[in-house]
C-alpha positions in Angstrom: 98.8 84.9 109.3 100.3 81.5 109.7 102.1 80.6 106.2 102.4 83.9 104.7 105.6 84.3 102.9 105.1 88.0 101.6 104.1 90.9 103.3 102.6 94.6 101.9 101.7 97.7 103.2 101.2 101.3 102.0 103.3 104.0 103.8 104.8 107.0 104.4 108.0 106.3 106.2 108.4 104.6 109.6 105.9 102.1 109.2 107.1 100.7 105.9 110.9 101.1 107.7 110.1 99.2 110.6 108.3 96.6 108.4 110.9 96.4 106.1 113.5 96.0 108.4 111.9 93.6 111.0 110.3 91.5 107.7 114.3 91.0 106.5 115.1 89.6 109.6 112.6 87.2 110.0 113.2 86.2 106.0 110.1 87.2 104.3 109.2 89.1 101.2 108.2 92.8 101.6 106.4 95.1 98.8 106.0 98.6 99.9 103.8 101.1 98.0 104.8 104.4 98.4 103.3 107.6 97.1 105.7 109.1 94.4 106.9 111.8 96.2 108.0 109.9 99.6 111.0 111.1 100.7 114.2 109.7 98.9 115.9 108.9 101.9 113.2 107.0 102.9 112.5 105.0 99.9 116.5 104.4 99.9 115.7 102.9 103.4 113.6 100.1 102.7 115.6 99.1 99.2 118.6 98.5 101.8 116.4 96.3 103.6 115.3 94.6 100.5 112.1 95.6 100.2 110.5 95.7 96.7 109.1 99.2 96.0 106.4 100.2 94.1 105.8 104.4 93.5 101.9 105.6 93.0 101.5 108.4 91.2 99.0 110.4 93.8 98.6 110.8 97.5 98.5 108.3 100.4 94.7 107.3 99.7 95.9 106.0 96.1 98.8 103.9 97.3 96.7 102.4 99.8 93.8 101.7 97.1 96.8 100.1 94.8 98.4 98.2 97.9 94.8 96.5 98.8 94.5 95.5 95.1 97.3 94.1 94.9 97.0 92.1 98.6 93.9 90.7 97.3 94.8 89.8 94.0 97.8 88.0 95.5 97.0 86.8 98.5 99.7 89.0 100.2 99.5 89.4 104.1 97.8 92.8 104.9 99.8 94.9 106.9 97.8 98.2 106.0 
């Protein structure tokens, strides 16, 4: 969306990498929500690329659920 300075998403892995690393580059905000037992060497990833992380206690469905919250209450662009 045209003026959107921050970016979220819920993920996995490559998705939230890709974002991550492509949202760096073109100089905006990321916050990733991640279900608490992602991979370490994923969640590593997207710190190096600056992303702010946020760990859900639960599954996928509940970081997503936290993620659109969060958009909304924000304003963040939606990249779930």
């Amino acid at each position: 969306e045209a003026g959107a300075k921050i970016i979220a998403c819920s993920s996995t892995g490559n998705a939230a990498s890709s974002l991550a690393g492509n949202a760096a580059a073109a100089g905006f905000k990321t916050y990733i929500f991640v279900p608490e037992r992602a991979p370490k060497g994923k969640v590593a990833q997207l710190m190096i690329f600056g992303a702010n992380v946020i760990s859900v206690k639960g599954n996928y469905e509940e970081t997503f659920k936290m993620s659109a919250e969060a958009i909304e209450k924000w304003g963040w662009y939606n990249r779930n």
